[in-house]
C-alpha positions in Angstrom: 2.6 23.8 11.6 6.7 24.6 11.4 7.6 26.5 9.1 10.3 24.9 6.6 14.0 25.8 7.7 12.6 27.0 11.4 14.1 25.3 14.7 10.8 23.9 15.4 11.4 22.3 11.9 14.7 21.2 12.3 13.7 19.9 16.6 10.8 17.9 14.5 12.6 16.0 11.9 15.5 15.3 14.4 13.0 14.1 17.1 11.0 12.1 14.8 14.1 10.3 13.4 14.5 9.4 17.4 11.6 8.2 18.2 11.8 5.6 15.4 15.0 4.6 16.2 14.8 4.4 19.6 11.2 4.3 20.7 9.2 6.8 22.3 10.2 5.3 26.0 13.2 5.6 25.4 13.9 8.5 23.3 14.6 11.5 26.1 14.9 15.4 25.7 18.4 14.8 26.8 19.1 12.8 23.4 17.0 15.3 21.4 19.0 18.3 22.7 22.0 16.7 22.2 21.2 15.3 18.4 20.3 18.6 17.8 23.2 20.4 19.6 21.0 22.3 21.5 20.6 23.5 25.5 18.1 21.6 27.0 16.9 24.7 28.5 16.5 26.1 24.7 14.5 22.9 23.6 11.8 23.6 26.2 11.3 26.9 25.6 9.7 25.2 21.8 8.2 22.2 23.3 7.2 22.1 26.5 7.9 18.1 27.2 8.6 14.7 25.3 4.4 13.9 24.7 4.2 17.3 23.3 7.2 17.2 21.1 5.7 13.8 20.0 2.0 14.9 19.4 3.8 17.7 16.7 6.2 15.1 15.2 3.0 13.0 14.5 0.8 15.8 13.6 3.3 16.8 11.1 3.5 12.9 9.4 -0.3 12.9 8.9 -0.5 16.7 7.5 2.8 15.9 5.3 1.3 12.4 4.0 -2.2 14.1 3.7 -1.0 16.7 1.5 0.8 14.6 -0.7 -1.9 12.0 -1.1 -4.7 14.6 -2.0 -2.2 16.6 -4.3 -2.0 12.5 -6.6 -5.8 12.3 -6.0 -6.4 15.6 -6.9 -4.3 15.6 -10.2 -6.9 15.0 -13.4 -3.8 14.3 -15.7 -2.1 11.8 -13.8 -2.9 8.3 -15.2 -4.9 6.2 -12.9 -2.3 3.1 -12.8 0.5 5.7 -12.1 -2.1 7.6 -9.3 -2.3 4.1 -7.9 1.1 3.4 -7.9 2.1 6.9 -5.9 -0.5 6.5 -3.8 0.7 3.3 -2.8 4.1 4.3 -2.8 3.2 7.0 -0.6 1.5 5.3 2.0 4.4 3.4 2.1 7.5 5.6 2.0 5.4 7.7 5.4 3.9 4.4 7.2 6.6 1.5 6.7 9.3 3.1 9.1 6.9 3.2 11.9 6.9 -0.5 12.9 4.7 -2.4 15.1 7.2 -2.2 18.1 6.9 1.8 17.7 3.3 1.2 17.3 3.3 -0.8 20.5 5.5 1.6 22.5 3.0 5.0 21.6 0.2 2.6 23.0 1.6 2.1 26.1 3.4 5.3 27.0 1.7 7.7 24.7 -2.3 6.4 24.2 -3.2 9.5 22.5 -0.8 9.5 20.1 -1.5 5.9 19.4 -5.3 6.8 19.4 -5.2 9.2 16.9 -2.7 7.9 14.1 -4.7 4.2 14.4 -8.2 6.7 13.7 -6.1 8.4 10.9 -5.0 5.2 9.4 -8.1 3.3 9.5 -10.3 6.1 8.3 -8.7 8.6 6.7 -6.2 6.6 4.5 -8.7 3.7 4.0 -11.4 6.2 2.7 -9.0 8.1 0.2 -7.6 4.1 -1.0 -11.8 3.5 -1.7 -12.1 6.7 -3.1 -9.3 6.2 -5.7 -10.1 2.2 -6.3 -13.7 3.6 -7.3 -12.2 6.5 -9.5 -10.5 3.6 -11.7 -13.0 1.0 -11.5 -15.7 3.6 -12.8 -12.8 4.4 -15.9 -13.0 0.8 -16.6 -9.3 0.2 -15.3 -10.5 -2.4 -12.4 -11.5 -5.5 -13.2 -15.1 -5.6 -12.6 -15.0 -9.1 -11.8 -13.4 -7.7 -8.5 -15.2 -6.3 -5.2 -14.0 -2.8 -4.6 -14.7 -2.8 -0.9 -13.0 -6.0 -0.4 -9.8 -4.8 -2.0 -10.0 -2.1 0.7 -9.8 -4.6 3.1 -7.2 -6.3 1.7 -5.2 -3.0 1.7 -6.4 -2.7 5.7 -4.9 -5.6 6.0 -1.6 -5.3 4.8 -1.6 -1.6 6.2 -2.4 -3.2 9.8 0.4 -5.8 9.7 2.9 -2.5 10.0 1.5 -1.2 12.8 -0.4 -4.4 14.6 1.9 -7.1 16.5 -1.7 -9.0 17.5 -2.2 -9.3 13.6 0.4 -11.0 12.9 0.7 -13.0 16.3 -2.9 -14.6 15.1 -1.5 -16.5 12.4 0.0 -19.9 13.6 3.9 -20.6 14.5 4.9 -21.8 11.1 3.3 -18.7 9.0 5.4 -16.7 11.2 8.5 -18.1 10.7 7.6 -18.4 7.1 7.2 -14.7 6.7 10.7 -14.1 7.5 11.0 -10.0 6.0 10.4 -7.0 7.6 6.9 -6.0 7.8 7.8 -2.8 5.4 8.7 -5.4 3.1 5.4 -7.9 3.5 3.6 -4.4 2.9 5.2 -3.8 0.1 4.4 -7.6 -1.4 1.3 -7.4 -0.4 0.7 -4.2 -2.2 2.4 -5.3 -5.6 -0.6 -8.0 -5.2 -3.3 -6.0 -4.9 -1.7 -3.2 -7.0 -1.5 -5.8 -10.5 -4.2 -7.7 -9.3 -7.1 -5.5 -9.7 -5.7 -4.0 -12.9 -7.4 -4.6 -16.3 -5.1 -6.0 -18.9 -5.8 -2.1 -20.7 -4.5 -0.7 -17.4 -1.4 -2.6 -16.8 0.0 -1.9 -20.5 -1.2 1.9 -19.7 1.1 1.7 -16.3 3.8 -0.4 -18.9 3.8 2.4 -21.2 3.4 5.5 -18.9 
């Protein structure tokens, strides 16, 4: 991985800014080099080509959001509401920019990419979100009324409407239009459901008063 402060740190977070703003089609080396004010000739000599320059940009999202997620699920004096709310919050801040036309474009032009972040998502970040709804339902802090593996689905769910078009495109015309906000922003309803919804009336006063 890039060391912090190295060019190949500094050629990542500029490229990765790119490639959500522009796409991965349509984000070139040329544009990199000349965000970064940088030869062309010098950029290659760090990264071979675009794909590879993505595959480390992506790498480095899923070892930067891994860290930070195991660091809140790892911490014994961290509160479960608050755990669950920086988890969430996490997910979030690393997941929301990529959209589903980014999504859409790694498929396409870049299936490995796309292959591995969707494997990431759905199993990695899925299994930690079980791992940590279990952890509060076995303090007490999850309504027991509620099935833990079907609020990790419901957290798929809204996870998948980021980076999915076909999710969304399932629902008929009118929902659609209905929806009318950014799918960062549907996330981040849908999460504020799930997030006071499993709570226990002990837990949400604990997350009031923390």
């Amino acid at each position: 991985m890039a060391k912090r402060n190295s060019p190949e740190a500094k050629i990542l977070d500029v490229s990765y800014a790119l490639f959500l703003e522009k796409g991965y089609r349509h984000t070139t080396m040329d544009d990199i080099a000349q965000e970064l004010q940088m030869s062309k000739k010098t950029l290659y000599k760090h990264y071979p080509g675009k794909l590879d320059l993505a595959v480390a940009c992506f790498d480095l999202l899923r070892t930067r959001m891994t860290a930070k997620v195991e660091a809140i699920l790892d911490n014994r004096y961290l509160p479960f509401p608050l755990k669950l709310r920086s988890f969430l919050s996490v997910v979030a801040t690393y997941l929301a920019p990529i959209n589903p036309e980014i999504f859409e474009d790694l498929r396409e032009h870049a299936p490995e990419i796309w292959l591995d972040l969707k494997a990431y998502i759905n199993e990695s970040a899925h299994l930690r979100f079980a791992k940590l709804v279990e952890e509060g339902a076995s303090k007490g802090l999850v309504n027991p009324r509620i099935n833990v593996n079907l609020v990790v689905m419901l957290y798929a769910a809204a996870v998948q409407s980021l980076w999915d078009p076909k999710f969304i495109a399932q629902f008929p015309e009118s929902i659609q239009k209905g929806l009318k906000m950014a799918p960062s922003d549907a996330f981040d309803q849908a999460i504020s459901i799930i997030y006071h919804g499993i709570l226990t009336e002990e837990a949400r006063n604990e997350f009031q008063n923390a």
